[in-house]
C-alpha positions in Angstrom: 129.3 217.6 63.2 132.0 217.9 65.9 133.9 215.3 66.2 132.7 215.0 70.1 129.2 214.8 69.3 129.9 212.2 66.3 132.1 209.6 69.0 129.6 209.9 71.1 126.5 209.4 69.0 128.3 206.3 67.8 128.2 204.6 70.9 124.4 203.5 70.4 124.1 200.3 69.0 121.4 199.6 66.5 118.4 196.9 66.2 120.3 193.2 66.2 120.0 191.8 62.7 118.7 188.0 61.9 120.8 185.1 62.2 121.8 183.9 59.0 121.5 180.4 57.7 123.7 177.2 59.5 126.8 176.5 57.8 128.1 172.9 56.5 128.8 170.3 58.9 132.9 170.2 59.1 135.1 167.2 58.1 135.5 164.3 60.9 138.4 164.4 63.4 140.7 161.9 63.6 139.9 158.4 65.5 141.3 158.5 69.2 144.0 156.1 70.5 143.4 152.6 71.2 142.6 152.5 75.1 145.1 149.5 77.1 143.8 146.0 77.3 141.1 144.7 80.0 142.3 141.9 82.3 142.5 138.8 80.9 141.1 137.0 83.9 139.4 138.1 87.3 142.5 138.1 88.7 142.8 141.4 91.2 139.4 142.0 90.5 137.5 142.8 94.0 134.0 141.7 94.7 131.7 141.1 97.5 131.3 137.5 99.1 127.6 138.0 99.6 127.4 134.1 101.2 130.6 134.0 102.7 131.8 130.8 100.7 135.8 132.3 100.6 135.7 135.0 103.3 133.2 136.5 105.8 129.6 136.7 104.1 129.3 140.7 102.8 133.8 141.1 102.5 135.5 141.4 99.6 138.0 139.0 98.2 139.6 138.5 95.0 136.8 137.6 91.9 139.2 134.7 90.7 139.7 132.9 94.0 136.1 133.1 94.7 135.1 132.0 91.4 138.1 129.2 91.7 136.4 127.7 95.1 132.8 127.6 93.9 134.3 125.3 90.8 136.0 123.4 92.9 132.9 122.8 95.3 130.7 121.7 91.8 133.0 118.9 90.5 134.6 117.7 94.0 132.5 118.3 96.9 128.3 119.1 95.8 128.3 115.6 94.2 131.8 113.7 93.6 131.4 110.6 91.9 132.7 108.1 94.6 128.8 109.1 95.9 126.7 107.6 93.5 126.0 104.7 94.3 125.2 101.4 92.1 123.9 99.3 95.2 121.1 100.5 98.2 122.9 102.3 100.9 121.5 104.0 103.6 124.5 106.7 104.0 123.0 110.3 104.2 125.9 111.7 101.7 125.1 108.9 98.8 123.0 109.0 96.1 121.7 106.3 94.0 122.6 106.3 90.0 120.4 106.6 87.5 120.5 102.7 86.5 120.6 102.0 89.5 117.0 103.3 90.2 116.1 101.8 86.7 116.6 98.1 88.3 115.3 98.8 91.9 111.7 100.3 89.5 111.9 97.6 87.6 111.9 95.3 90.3 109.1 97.0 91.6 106.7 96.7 88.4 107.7 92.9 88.5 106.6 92.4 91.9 103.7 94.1 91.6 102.7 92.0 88.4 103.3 88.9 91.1 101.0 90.8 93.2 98.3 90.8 90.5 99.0 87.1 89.6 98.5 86.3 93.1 95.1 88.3 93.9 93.9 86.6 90.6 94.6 82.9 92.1 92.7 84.3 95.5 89.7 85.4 93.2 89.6 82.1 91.8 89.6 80.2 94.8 87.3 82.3 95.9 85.0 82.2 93.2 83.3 78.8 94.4 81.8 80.7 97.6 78.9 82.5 95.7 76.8 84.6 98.5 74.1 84.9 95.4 71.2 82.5 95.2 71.5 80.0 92.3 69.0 78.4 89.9 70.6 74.9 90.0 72.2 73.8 93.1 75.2 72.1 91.2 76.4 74.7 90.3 80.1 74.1 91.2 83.6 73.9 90.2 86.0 71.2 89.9 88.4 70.4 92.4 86.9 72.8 94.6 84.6 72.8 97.8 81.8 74.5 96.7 79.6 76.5 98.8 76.2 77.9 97.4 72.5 79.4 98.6 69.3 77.8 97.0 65.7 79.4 97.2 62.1 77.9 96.9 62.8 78.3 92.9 66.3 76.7 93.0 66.6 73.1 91.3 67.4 69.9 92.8 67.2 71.1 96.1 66.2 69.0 99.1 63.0 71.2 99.2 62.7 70.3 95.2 62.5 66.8 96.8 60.2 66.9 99.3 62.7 66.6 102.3 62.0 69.5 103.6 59.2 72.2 103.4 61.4 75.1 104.2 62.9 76.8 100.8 65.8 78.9 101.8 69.3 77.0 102.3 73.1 75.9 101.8 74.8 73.3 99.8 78.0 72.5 99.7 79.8 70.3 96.8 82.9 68.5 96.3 84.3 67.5 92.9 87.5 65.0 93.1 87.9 66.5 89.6 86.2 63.8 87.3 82.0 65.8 87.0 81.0 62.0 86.8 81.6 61.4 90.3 80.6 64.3 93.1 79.0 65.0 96.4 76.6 66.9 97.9 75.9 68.1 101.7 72.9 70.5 102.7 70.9 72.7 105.2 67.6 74.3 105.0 66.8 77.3 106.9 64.2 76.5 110.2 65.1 72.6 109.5 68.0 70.6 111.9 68.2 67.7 109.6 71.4 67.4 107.2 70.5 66.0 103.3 73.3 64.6 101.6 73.4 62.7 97.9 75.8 62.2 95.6 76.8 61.7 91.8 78.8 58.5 91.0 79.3 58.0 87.3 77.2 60.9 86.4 74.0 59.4 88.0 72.9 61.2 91.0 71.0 59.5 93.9 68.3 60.7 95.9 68.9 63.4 99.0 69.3 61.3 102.1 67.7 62.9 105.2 70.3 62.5 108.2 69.0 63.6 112.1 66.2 64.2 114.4 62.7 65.4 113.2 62.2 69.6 113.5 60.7 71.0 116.0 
């Protein structure tokens, strides 16, 4: 074959072959430098202000300075400790201590005990005004004025005795303190006349009827 027709036959490239298998993974590379050391504060660090506390709100200032000013706003300006108070005060920029509002809620659960020691005496001077009928009019209580509603089935009433026919009434009764000696005023319902008796070592008398006939 001419060697013109053989250079220019071998110009055509045949059918590509198939890749072969991956070789081994190669040995690791050396480690890098170190890098240069990071700051070792904020110092000439810039950051935003976002609530202007060091410069306009949204500017930026130095990271150190701003976190220098919000420090010293926490320990000597939010709350410094010449304002808390041990005593009441009525100063807007004081606030009270802790023990302080100990002794002022202690004092408060000690008066309010009082209170309850009080409202207890009330009920007991109270108790001797019964607005409830009774089944014995002497019903009472010593050293008291005692003031009491009697029925048509009440005992010892001036309708009991015959003074009066109307059934419904009042009766007040003192005790000096000693049960043996007590007395006794009434009222009947429909009836102007006043009956009165009394107990003198423990022996009552009679009722006693006191004013004008009813009409």
């Amino acid at each position: 074959m001419p060697d013109a027709v053989r250079a220019f036959v071998g110009n055509f490239k045949g059918p590509q072959g198939e890749r072969g298998p991956q070789g081994i993974q190669g040995p690791t590379g050396p480690q890098g430098i170190q890098g240069p050391a990071g700051p070792s504060s904020a110092d000439g660090i810039d950051t935003v202000d976002t609530s202007g506390i060091l410069v306009s709100a949204g500017e930026s200032t130095d990271l150190q300075k701003l976190i220098d000013v919000i420090a010293d706003n926490v320990m000597t300006k939010l709350l410094a400790k010449t304002d808390i108070v041990q005593v009441e005060s009525t100063a807007t920029n004081k606030v009270p201590s802790s023990a302080y509002l100990k002794q002022v809620v202690d004092a408060q659960n000690s008066n309010l005990g009082n209170i309850s020691a009080d409202l207890n005496t009330v009920i007991g001077d109270i108790n001797p005004l019964k607005s409830n009928y009774v089944s014995h009019i002497n019903v009472n209580v010593l050293n008291k004025v005692n003031l009491v509603l009697w029925d048509a089935n009440t005992a010892d009433t001036p309708f009991k005795a015959g003074n009066t026919v109307y059934g419904n009434g009042f009766c007040i009764t003192y005790s000096s303190g000693v049960e043996q000696w007590l007395c006794q005023l009434a009222m009947a319902v429909g009836d102007s006349h006043l009956f009165t008796r009394h107990q003198r070592e423990g022996v009552w008398s009679g009722w006693t009827t006191i004013g004008s006939p009813s009409s």
